[in-house]
N, C-alpha and C positions, 0 to 999 in steps of 0.2 A: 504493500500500500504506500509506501514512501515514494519509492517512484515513482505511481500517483501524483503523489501529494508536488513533489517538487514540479515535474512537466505541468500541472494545474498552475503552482506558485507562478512559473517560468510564463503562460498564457496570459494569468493576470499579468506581470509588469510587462508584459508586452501591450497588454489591453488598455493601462495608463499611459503608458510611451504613446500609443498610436491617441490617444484623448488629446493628452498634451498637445501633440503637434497639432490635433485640428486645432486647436483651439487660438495658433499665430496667426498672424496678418498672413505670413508669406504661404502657406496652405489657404487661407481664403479668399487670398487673391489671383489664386492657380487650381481654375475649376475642374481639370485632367487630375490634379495631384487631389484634390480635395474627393472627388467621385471614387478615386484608389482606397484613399485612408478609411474613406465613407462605409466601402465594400468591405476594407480589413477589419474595420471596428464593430461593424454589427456581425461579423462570421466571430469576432473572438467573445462577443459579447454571449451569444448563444449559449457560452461553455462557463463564462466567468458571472454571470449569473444565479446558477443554481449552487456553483459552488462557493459563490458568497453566503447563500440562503441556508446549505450545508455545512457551512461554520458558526454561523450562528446559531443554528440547531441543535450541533451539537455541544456546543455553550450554555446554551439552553437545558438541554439535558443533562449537561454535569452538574450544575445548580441544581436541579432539579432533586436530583441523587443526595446532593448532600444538605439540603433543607428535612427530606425525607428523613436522612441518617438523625436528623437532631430536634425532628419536632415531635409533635403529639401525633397519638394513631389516629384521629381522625383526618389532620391536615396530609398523616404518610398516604391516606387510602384516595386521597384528592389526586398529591401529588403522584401515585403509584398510574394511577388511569395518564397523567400529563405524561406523564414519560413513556410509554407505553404510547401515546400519539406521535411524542417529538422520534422516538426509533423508528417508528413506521415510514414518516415521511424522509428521515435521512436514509432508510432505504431505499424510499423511492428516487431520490434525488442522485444516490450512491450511483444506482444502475443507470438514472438518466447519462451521469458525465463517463460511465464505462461504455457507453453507447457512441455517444458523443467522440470520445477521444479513440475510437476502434477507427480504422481508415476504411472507406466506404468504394465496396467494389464496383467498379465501374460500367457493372455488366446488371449490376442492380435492378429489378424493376423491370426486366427483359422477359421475353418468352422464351421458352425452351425445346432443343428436341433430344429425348429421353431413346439415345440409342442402344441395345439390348441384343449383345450375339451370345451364343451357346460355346462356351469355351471347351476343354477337357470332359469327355464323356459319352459322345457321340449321339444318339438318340437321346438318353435320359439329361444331358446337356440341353439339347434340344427345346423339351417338356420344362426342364428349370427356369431357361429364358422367357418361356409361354408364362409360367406361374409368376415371377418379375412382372412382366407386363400386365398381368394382371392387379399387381399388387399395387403398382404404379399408375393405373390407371382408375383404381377403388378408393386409392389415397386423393388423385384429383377430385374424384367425383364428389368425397367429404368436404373437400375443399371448394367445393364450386368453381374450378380451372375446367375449362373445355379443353376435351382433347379431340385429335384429329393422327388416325394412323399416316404417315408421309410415305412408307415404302417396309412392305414384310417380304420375307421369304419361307412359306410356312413348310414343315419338313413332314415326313409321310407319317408319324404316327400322333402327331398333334404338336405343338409348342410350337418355333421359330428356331430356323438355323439364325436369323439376325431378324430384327422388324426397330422400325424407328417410330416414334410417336413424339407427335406436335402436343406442348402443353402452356394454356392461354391462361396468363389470370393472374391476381395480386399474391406476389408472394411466390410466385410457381420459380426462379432461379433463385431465388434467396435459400428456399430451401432443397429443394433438387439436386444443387448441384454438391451437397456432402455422399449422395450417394453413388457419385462417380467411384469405378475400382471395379476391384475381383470378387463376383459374391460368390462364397462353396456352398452347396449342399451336402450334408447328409443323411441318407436313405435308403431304401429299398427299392431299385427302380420295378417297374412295371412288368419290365423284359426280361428280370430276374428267377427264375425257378428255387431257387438254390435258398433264398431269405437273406441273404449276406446284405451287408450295408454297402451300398456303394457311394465314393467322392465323386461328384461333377461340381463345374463351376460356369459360371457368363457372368460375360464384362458386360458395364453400362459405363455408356460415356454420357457426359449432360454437358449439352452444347447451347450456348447462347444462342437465338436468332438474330442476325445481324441485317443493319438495314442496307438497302443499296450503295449509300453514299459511305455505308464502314467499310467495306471489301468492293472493289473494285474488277471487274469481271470483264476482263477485252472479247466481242463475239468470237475471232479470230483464235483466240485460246480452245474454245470451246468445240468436242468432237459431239454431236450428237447424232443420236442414232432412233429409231422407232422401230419396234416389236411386236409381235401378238401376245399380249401374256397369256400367262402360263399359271396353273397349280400347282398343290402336291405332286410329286413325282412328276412334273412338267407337262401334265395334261393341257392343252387349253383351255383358255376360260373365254378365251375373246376371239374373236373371227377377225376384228380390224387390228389396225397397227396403232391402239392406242398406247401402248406402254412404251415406258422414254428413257434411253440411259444419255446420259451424259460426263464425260471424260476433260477434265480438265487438265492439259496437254502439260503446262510447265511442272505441276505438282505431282500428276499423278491419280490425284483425286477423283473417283467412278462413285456416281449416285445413280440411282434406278428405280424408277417408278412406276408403278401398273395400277394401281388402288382404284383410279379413276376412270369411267367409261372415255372422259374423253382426252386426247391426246393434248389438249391445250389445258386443259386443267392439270394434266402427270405433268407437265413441262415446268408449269409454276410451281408446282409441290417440287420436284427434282432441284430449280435452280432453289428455293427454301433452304432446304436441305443441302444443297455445294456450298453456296452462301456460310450457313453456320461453321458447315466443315471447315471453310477455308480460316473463318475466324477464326475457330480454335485451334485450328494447328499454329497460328499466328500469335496466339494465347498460349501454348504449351511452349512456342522457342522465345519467347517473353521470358516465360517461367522457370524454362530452364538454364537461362544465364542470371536472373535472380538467385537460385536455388541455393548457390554457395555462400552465397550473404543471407540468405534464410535459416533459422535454425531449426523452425516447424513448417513442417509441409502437410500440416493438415487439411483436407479438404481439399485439395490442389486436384483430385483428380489422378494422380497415379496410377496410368491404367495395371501397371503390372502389382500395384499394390494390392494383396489380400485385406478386404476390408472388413467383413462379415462371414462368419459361418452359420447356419441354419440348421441344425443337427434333430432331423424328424424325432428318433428314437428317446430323445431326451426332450424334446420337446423344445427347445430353448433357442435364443439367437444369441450372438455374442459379436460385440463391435470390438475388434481389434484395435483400434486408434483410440477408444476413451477405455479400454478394458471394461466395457458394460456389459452384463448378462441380464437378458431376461426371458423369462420362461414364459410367455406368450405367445408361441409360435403362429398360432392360428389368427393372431387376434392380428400381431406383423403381417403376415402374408397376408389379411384382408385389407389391407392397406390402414390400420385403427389407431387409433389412438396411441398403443406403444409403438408402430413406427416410429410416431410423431416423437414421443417419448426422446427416442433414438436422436432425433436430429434435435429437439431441443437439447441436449447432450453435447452434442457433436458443435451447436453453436455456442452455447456456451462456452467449451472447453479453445475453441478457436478463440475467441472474445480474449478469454484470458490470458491465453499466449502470445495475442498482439498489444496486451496492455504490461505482460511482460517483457516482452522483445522492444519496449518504449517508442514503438512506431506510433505515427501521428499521419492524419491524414486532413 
């Protein structure tokens, strides 16, 4: 908390430095400089506000404490309830500037697409990715986030060899995107005779939507192609050449879309989808030359990171990055409340380590 306390000290005399100066001739007769200080002094004020109201509070409460220590019981049962108000609010006031002083990702308040392939396990792999999308999709639905599948590949005994889902709504990358990584199951798959447990896993990447004017797309670059889609085991589904891959030439990057009857609708869902992709890989070589000046990479997305194991027989999930267990397997995979649980966790524990790491944002 000291380090807190000082980066707050440090805000304030910056928050009087910048008062002072507005308050000379030569700031108010330089309408550029004064519109700057203008900007910096109501962004510092924001912070240096509550944690004025939070020192006197708790001033307030130490008095309070030792009037208590020395009076009569009826004035300690008065003052017991005041105290008892004054900790509540320097609670709240506490979290407000741990808020405040956490740096604000810049992907914030965006839509997301919630991409989901079947890693190690073949079929029951497969079926694991399907039970994710689902989970992810139930989670929206509590949430009041629209979703929109952008492009699946569904495998012959059910789940997704990959399937990507579009997710709209407040709050939908804020929280989302802790569940980037390696999820493992384990289980008894389907296809088992024998009863033995088996490990599979699938990755989920959560990609920002990015708008036109963030990622840059030359037509020129761009290989596209039209399909018939296809089903399970590659059956047709479609008689015209509505389905659309598209190949983005310098990168690399193939998105593929069939979801849609028509071919101009797959096109916009496909570029959607490139669009994110290319953001995030622009995102990941961002992050990856940060990484050595970072000391927690939590939440970053690590696709090769193990992030969660789901262990049917035990019933229980377990977050590797906050060491959390909890035994509500069914109520997680409905997308419920202890999902939620999990990521209020997971924000938390990030909160804390950027207020450790003394970053400012």
């Amino acid at each position: 908390m000291s380090q807190v306390n000082e980066r707050l000290d440090g805000i304030e005399a910056a928050y009087d430095a910048v008062a002072a100066q507005l308050a000379t001739p030569e700031t108010i007769a330089d309408p550029d400089l004064l519109r700057t200080l203008g900007k910096r002094y109501a962004e510092l004020e924001v912070i240096v506000t509550p944690y004025r109201e939070l020192r006197a509070v708790l001033v307030q409460a130490e008095e309070a404490r030792v009037m208590a220590a020395e009076g009569d019981p009826e004035m300690a049962v008065y003052l017991a309830e005041e105290i008892e108000r004054l900790d509540a609010r320097a609670d709240v006031l506490q979290a407000q500037l741990e808020y405040l002083l956490v740096p604000k990702d810049p992907n914030e308040g965006k839509d997301v697409i919630v991409e989901i392939r079947g890693g190690a396990g073949g079929q029951e792999a497969a079926l694991w990715a399907g039970d994710l999308f689902e989970m992810y999709r139930r989670l929206a639905e509590r949430h009041r986030w629209k979703t929109e599948v952008i492009a699946s590949s569904p495998s012959d005994l059910g789940g997704f060899k990959e399937v990507s889902l579009e997710v709209r709504g407040k709050d939908a990358y804020g929280r989302l995107k802790y569940e980037a990584g390696v999820h493992r199951v384990q289980r008894v798959p389907v296809t088992e005779s024998q009863g033995r447990i088996h490990t599979s896993t699938a990755t989920v990447a959560v990609m920002p939507e990015a708008e036109e004017i963030e990622v840059e797309i030359r037509p020129e670059d761009l290989q596209v192609d039209v399909y018939h889609s296809s089903g399970p085991g590659g059956q047709s589904v479609n008689t015209t050449n509505s389905a659309v891959r598209i190949v983005h030439k310098p990168t690399g990057i193939k998105v593929e879309c069939q979801e849609e009857r028509s071919q101009l609708q797959n096109r916009e869902k496909a570029m959607r989808y490139l669009r994110a992709r290319l953001y995030q890989a622009a995102i990941d070589e961002a992050q990856a030359k940060e990484a050595a000046e970072r000391r927690s990479q939590l939440g970053t997305g690590e696709r090769s990171e193990k992030i969660r194991t789901y262990n049917y027989p035990e019933g229980r999930v377990t977050d590797h990055r906050i060491k959390h267990t909890s035994h509500q397997l069914q109520d997680v995979l409905a997308g419920g409340e202890d999902l939620d649980a999990f990521i209020d966790r997971l924000i938390a524990a990030e909160r804390a380590a950027q207020l450790a790491d003394g970053s400012s944002g």
